[in-house]
N, C-alpha and C positions, 0 to 999 in steps of 0.2 A: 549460524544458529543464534537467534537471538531469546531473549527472557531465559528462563530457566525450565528445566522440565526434570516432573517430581514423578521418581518410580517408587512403587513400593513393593518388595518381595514376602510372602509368607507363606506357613508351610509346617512343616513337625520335624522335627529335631531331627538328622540323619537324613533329611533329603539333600540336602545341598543349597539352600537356601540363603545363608552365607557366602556360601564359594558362589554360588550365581551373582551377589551380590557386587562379590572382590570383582569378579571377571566383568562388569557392566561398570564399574568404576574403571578399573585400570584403562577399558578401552575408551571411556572419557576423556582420560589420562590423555593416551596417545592419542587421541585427537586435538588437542590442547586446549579443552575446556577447563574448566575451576571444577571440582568436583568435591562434594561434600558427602560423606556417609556416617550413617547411628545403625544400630544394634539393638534389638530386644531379643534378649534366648530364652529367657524364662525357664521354665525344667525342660529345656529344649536335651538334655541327657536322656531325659524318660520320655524322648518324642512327644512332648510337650511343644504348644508353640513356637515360632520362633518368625520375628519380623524383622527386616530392614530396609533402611530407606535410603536410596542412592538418589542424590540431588546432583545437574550438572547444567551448566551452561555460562553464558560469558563470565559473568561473576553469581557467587553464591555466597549468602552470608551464614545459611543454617544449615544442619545437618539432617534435622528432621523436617520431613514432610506435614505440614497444618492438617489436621483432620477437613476433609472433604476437596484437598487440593491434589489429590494425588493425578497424573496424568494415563497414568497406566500402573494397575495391580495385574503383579503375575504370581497367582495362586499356585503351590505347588501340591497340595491336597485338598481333594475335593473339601472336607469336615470345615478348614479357614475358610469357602467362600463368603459365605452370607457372615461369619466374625468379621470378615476384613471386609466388606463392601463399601460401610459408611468412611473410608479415607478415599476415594475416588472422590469427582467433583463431574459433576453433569457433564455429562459426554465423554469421560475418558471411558478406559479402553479396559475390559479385562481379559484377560489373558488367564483361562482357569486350565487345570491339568484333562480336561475333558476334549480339549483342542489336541490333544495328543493319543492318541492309540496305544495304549500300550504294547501290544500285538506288531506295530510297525516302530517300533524303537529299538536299534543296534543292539542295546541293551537299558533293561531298566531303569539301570541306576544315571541314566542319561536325561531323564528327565528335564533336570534344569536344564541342562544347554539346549533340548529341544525347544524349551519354551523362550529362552535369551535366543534361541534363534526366530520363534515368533515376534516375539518383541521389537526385533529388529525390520523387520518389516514395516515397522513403524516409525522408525527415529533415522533422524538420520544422519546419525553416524555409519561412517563408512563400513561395510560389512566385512572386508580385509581388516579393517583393526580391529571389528570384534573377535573377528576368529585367529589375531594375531595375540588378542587376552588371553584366549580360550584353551592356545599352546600352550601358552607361558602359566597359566596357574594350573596346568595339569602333568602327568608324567608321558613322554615321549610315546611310551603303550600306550596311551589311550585317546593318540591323538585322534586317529584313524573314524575311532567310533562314536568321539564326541565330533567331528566333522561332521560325520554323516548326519550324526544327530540334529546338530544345526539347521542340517540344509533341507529334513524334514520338517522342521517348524519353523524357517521360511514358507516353505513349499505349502505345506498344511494352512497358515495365516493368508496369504493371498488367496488359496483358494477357498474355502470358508468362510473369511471375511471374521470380525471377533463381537464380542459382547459387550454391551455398556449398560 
C-alpha cells in the first residue's frame, strides 16, 4: 500500500462510531501500516455528533483528515450525511447506514461493523486482520454476530456497489 488513505467515521453518540474507529486503526496496526487517529465527540453523551478520522499507510504525519481529502466516509446515521459530505474529495466513496438493512442485521447494535465490513471491500487490507480487530475490541459473546455482521456488509458493498 502505497500514500496514505484518509477514512472518516461519523455518527451520534452511542452508535459506535469510536469503537468502529479503534477497530479500522488496530487492524492498520496489524497490518504494519503507520496509523494515525483524532476524535471529535462533541455532546456525543446526548447523541450528539461525534466524528473520527483514522489515517493509515506507509507513513503518516497527521491525525486528521484535510477537509475534502477524505477517501472514504462511513456514515453511521442517516441525519450526518449531507453534515459530513464536504470532508470526501471527488471520487471517494460513501459508505452511508442506507447500504445496510436494518431488517438483515444479526443485530442492530451491529451496525458499525456492518459497515467496517463494507468498507473493507475497499481497502486493502486484509480482511483476516480486520476481523482479527473486530475480536479483539469486543467480548467473546459477540463475536459470532459481529462476524456475521461483517460479512453482510461485505456481501451487501460488492453487490450494490456505493456512493460518491
Amino acid at each position: 500500500m502505497s500514500g496514505v488513505t484518509n477514512v472518516v467515521l461519523a455518527g451520534l453518540g452511542g452508535q459506535g462510531v469510536i469503537k468502529a474507529s479503534d477497530i479500522l486503526a488496530d487492524a492498520a496496526l496489524r497490518a504494519g501500516l503507520d496509523v494515525k487517529k483524532a476524535e471529535i465527540h462533541g455532546m456525543s453523551q446526548r447523541g450528539g455528533s461525534v466524528t473520527s478520522d483514522v489515517r493509515f499507510g506507509t507513513k503518516v504525519l497527521s491525525p486528521m483528515v484535510p477537509q475534502g481529502e477524505a477517501d472514504f466516509l462511513v456514515v453511521l446515521a442517516p441525519s450526518e450525511v449531507e453534515v459530513n459530505r464536504a470532508v470526501l474529495r471527488p471520487g471517494g466513496v460513501l459508505l452511508s447506514p442506507e447500504l445496510i438493512p436494518e431488517a438483515d442485521l444479526p443485530n442492530k447494535r451491529s451496525l458499525n461493523v456492518a459497515l467496517l465490513g463494507a468498507l473493507s471491500h475497499h481497502l486493502d487490507l486484509p480482511v483476516e486482520v480486520l476481523l482479527e480487530a473486530v475480536k479483539a475490541a469486543l467480548p467473546e459473546k459477540l463475536h459470532a454476530v459481529n462476524s456475521a455482521a461483517f460479512e453482510l456488509g461485505r456481501k451487501l458493498a460488492a453487490a450494490q456497489g456505493t456512493i460518491t
